[in-house]
C-alpha positions in Angstrom: -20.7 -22.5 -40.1 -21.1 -20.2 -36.7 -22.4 -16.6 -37.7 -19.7 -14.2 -38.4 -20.1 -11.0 -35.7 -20.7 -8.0 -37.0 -20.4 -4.7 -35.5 -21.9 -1.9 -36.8 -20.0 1.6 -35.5 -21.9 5.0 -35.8 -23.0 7.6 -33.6 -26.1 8.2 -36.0 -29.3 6.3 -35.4 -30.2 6.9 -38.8 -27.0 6.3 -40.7 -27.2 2.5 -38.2 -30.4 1.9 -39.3 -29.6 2.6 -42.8 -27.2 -0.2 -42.9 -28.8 -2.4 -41.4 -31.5 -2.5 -43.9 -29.0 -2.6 -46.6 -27.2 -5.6 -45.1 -27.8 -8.6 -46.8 -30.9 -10.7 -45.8 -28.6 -14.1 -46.6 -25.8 -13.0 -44.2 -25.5 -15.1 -41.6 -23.8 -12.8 -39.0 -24.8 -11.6 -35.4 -24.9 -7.6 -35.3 -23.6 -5.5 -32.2 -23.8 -1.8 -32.7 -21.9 0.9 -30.9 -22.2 4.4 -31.3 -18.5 5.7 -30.7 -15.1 4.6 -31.5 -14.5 3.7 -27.7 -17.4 1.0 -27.9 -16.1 -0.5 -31.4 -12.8 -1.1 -29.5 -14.5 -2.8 -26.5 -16.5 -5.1 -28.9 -13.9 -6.2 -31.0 -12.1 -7.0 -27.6 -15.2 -9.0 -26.4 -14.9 -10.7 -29.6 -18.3 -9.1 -31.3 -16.6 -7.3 -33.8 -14.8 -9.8 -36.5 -16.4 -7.4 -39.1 -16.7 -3.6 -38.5 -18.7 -1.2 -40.9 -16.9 1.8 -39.3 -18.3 5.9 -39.4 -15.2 8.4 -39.9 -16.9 11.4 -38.9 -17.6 10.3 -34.9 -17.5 12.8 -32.0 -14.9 11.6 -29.3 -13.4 9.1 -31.3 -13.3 9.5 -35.0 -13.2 6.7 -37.3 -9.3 7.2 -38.2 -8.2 6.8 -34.7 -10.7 3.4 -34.8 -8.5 2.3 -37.1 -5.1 3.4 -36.0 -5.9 1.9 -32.4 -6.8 -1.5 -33.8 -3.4 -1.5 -35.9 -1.5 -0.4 -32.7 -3.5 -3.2 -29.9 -3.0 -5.5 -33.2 -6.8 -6.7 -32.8 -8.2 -8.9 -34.9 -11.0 -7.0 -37.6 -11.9 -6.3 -40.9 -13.0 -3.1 -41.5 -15.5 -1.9 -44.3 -15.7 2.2 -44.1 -18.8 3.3 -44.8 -18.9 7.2 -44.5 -20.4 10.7 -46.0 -16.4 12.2 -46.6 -15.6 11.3 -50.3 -12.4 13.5 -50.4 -9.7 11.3 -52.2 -7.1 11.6 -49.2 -10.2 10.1 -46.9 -10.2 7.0 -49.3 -6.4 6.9 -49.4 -6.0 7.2 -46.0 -8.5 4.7 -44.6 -6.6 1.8 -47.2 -3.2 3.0 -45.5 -4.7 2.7 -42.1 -5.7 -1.0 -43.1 -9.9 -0.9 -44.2 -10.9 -3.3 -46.5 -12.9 -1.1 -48.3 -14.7 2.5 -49.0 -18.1 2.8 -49.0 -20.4 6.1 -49.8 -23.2 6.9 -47.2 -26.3 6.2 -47.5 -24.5 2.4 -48.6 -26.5 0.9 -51.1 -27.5 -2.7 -50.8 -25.6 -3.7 -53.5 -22.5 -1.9 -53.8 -22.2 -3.2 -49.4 -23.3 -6.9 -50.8 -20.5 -6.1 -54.0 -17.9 -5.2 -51.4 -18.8 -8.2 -49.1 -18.0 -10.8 -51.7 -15.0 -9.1 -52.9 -13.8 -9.4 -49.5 -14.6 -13.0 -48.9 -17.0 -12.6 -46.2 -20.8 -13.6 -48.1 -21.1 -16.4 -49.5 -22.8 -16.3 -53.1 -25.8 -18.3 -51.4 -26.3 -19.0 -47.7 -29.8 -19.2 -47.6 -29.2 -18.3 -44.2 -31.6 -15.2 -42.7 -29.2 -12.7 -40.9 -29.6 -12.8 -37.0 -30.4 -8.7 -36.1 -29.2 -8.2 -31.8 -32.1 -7.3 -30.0 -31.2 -3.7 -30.1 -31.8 -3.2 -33.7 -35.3 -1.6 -33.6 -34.0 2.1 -33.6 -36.1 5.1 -32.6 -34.8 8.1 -35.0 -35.5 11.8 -34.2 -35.7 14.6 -36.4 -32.8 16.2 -35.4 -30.5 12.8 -35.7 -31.9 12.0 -39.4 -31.2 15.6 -40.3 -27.4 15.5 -38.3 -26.6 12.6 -40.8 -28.2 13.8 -44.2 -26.1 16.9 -43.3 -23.2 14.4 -42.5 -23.0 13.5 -46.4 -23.9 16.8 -47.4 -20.9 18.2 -45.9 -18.7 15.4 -46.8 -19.4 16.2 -50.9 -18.9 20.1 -49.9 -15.9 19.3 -48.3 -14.2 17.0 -51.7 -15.0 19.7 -53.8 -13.3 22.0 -51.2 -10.1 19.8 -51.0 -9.7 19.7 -55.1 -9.7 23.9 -55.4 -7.4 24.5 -52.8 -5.1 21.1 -52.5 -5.4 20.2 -48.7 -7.4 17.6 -46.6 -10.3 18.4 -45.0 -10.9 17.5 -41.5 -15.0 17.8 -41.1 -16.6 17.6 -37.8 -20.2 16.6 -36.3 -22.4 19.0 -37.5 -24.5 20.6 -34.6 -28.6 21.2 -35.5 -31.1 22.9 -33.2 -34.4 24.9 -33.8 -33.5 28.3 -32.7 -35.3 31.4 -31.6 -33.8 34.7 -32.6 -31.9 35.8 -29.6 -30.6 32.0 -29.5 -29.6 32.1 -32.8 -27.3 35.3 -32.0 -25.5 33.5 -29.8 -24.0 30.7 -32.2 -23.0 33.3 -33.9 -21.1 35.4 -30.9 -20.0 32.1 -30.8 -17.5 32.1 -34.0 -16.3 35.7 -31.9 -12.9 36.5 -32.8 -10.8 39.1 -32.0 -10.3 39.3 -35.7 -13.0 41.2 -37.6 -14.8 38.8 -40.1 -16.5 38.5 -43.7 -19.5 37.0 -44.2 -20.9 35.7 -47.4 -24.9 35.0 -47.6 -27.2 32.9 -50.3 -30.8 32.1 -50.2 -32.1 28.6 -51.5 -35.7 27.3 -52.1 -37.3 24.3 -53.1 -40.2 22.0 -52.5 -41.4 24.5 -50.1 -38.0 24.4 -48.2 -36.2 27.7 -48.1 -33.5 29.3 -46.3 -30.1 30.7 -46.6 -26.6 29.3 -46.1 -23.8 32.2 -44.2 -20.3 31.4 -45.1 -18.1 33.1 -42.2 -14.6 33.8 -42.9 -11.7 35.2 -39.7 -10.1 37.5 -41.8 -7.0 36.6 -40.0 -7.3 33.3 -42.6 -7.8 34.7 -45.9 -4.0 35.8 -47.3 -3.3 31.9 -46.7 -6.2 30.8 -48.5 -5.3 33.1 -51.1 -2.1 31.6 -51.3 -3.6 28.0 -51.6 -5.9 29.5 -54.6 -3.0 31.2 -56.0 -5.2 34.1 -56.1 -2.3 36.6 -57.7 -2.4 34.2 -60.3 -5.9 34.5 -60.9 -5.6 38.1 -60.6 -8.9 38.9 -58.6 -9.7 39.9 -55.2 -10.0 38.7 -51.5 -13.8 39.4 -52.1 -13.5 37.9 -55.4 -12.3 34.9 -54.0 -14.4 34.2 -51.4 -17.4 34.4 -53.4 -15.8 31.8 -55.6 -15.2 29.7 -52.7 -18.8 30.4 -51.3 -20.4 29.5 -54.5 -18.3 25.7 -54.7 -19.1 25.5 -50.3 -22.4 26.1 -50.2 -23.4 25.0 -53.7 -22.2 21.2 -53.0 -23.7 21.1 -49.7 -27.1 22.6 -51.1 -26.6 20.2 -53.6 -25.7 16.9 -51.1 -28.4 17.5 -49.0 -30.7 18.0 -52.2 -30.3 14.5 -53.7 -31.1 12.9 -50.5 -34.2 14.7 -50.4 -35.5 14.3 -53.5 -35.5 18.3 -54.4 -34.0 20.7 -56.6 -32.8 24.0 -54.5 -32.4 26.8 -56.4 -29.9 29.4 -55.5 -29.6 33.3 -55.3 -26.5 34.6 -56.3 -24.0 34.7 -53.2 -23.7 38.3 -51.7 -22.1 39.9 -48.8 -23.4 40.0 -45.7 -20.3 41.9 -43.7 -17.1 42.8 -45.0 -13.9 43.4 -42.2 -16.8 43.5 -39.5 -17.5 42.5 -36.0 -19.7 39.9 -35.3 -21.9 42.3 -33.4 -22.5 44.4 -36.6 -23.4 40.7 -38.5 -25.9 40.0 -35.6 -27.3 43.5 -36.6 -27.9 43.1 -39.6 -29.5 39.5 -39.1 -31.6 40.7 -36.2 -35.0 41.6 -38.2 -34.3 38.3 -41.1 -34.2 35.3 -38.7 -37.1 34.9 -36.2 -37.1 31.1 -35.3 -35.1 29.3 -37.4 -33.3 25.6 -37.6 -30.0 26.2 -37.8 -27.1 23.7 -38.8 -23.8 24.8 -38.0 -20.4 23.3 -39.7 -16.6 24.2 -38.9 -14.4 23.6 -41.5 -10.9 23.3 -40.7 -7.6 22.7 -43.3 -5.1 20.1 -42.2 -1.5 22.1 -42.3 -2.5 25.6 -42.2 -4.6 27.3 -39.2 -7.5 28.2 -41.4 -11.0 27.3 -40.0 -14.7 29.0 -41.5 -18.4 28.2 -40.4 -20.9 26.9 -42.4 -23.9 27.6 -41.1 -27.6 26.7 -42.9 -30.7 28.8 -41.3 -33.5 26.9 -42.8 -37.4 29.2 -41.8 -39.7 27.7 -39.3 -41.8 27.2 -42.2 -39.8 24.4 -44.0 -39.4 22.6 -40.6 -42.8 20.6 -41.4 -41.7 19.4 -45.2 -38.4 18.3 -44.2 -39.5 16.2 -41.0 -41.8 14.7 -44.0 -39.2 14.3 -46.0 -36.8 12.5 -43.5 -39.4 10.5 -42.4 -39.9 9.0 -46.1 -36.0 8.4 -45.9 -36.5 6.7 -42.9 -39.5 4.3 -43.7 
């Protein structure tokens, strides 16, 4: 029997590399990789891509609109989705859109070997070694392994998000860089708005990692999320409420990114940083607690409503060291 082709689609080095060890080492298939949607598409065209372990969250070309454009140019593929958003619409979604299956990043071997049989594409027993492409030694940077543990970080924030207040979640590439200070004010001039602002702030530490996460709301956006929340109801206020959401926000991120580094983070209690202010005044106040720091930046946005807020993690140049140690043990 020819080896089946296998394409592997994700525009992280690590989150590739990560699959390809967990691929089964009896497969007899021949593995393509591409790291956006647009190359998937070419090499299912060029006949490389009769099985496609597909990303969702993909700059460009996100895995939904891999899947949509297969349906609509009706080529041939099975599709195994193996991605860091766990929200319940993502799962339902993907099935509607025609995937095979659902898979949780990091994939384990055997849930991925579990899914394959049920799918009818590994045999029991080949005895057959798996044929890797030439490309599949993978150089993996700091900043790449730390983009995707963020990735499914994000993606558990992001369910928990889409329970409380009933909507889907659309979650983007989250952007990392090691910041001076004066850099670091300008990703935040960045989230400028003509609108003035809240910010909510909470410190986390553990294994010698520490840092706090800034929740940025426009306050243009929070009477509709207090409508989603129900928030007369509840009877408490905007602040009120935007602690709450902080806490379930930054909480399951901390908590994401915790597992897959083998740490327990523990948390301050969330407080404010700026209430109805301009991003200038927030930058103030900031200006004398972040020196160089490595920031992660995340944009939430709510399909259905125009309500967007920014995540963003400001780990100290101090825990820079322990988590490049830490990533590298994910990656070895």
């Amino acid at each position: 029997m020819l080896p089946i082709p296998l394409l592997i689609c994700d525009d992280s080095n690590m989150a590739r590399k990560q699959l390809l060890r967990a691929l089964p080492a009896d497969w007899e298939a021949t593995v393509t990789q591409a790291v956006n949607g647009h190359q998937a598409l070419e090499a299912v065209r060029q006949g490389k891509g009769d099985v496609m372990l597909l990303d969702l969250t993909m700059p460009d070309m996100d895995g939904y609109q891999v899947l949509a454009a297969l349906r609509e140019q009706n080529l041939p593929c099975k599709v195994i989705v193996v991605s860091g958003d766990v929200q319940d619409q993502a799962l339902r979604r993907v099935r509607e859109l025609g995937a095979l299956a659902f898979i949780k990043k990091p994939a384990e071997p055997e849930e991925l070997r579990r899914v394959l049989l049920k799918a009818g594409l590994l045999e029991k027993t080949t005895g057959t070694a798996l044929r890797r492409s030439s490309d599949s030694t993978l150089h993996i940077g700091f900043i790449d392994a730390l983009r995707e543990a963020i990735n499914v970080a994000m993606g558990q924030a992001a369910a928990m998000l889409a329970k409380v207040l009933g909507v889907f979640i659309h979650l983007p590439v989250p952007n990392v860089n090691l910041l001076e200070a004066s850099e670091l004010h300008m990703v935040l001039a960045d989230v400028q708005s003509e609108q003035p602002i809240t910010a909510i702030c909470q410190g986390f530490i553990g294994g010698g990692i520490a840092g706090e996460a800034m929740l940025i709301f426009h306050d243009c956006d929070i009477a509709d999320l207090a409508r989603l929340m129900n928030r007369s109801a509840l009877d408490y206020s905007d602040l009120e409420m935007l602690l709450d959401l902080s806490s379930v926000i930054i909480g399951a991120c901390l908590s994401g990114l915790a597992q897959q580094l083998d740490v327990m983070f523990s948390q301050s209690h969330p407080h404010i940083l700026g209430n109805h202010a301009a991003i200038d005044d927030l930058i103030a106040v900031g200006k004398h607690r972040w020196k160089k720091t490595l920031t992660v930046e995340i944009s939430y946005a709510l399909e259905g409503h125009c309500i967007h807020f920014d995540l963003l993690l400001l780990f100290t140049e101090d825990s820079v060291p322990l988590l490049r140690d830490k990533l590298d043990y994910l990656m070895n």
